[in-house]
Structure formats: structure tokens, C-alpha cells
N, C-alpha and C positions, 0 to 999 in steps of 0.2 A: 899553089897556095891560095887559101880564101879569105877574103875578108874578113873572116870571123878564124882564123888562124892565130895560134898565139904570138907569131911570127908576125904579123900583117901590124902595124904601127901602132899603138894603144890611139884610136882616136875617141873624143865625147861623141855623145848622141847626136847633138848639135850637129858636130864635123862629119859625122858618118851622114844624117841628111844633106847637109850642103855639100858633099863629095859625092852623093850619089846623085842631086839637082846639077852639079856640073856635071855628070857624067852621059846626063840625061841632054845639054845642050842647052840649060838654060841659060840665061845672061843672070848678071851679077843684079843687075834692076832689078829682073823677074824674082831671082832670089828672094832680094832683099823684100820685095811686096810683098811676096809669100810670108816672110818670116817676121812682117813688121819691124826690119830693123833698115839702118842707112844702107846705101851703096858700099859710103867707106870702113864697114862694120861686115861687110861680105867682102872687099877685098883683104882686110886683116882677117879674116877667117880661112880664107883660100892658101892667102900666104903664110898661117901657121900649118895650116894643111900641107901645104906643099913640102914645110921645113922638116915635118915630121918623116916624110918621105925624101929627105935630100935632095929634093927637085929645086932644082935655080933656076932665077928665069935670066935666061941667056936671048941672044940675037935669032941665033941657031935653034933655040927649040921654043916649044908654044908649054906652055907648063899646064895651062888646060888640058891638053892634047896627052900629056904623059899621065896629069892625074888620073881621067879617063880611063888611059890604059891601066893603070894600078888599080884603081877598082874593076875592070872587069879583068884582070887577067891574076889579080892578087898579088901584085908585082913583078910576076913574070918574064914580061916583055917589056919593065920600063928600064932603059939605060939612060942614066942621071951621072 
């Protein structure tokens, strides 16, 4: 599945850039610089991002780490 699948989660413009800025390894800092907003204006983005994907953040997993994988695999490979 791709990104751009009608399958693949309705995200904004916004979230598909900042999903693809984590994807790419940025910190939530670097984000937010880029994007002239707060830090905690990039962590409520991440985390609407992540809900949209049923990704929880658990002990056990890195929720960056699964977003990642759902944009490059289009869901594929993430077990949530």
C-alpha cells in the first residue's frame, strides 16, 4: 500500500509533511523550527498522527519508529 492509497489514513498536508520530517529523522525541535510552530504543537501533531494510525505509545515500542515504518512501507510492516 502507498501513501497516497485510499486506504493509507486521510492525513492534512501539514501531517503528511511532519510524517514524512519524522520519517526522515528529524527531532520534534528541528520540526517545529522549520515549521515556525512550538515543540508542543509538533508533539500534538505526531500524536494525532499516530492515532490516526492506531499507533500507541507503549513501553515496548517507539511510536516514531512504527510511524516511520508506515510511511515507508504504506502500512505494511507496522504491527500496532
Amino acid at each position: 500500500m502507498s501513501i497516497y492509497s485510499l486506504d493509507f489514513p486521510l492525513l492534512t498536508h501539514v501531517q503528511r509533511n511532519t510524517l514524512r520530517m519524522v520519517a526522515e529523522g528529524l527531532s520534534n525541535s528541528e520540526i517545529a523550527r522549520i515549521n515556525f510552530v512550538s515543540e508542543k504543537a509538533v508533539e500534538q501533531m505526531v500524536g494525532r498522527i499516530a492515532h490516526s494510525f492506531n499507533i500507541t505509545q507503549a513501553p515496548t515500542r517507539n511510536m516514531r519508529v512504527l510511524l516511520t515504518l508506515a510511511y515507508l512501507t504504506g502500512l505494511d510492516e507496522v504491527v500496532a
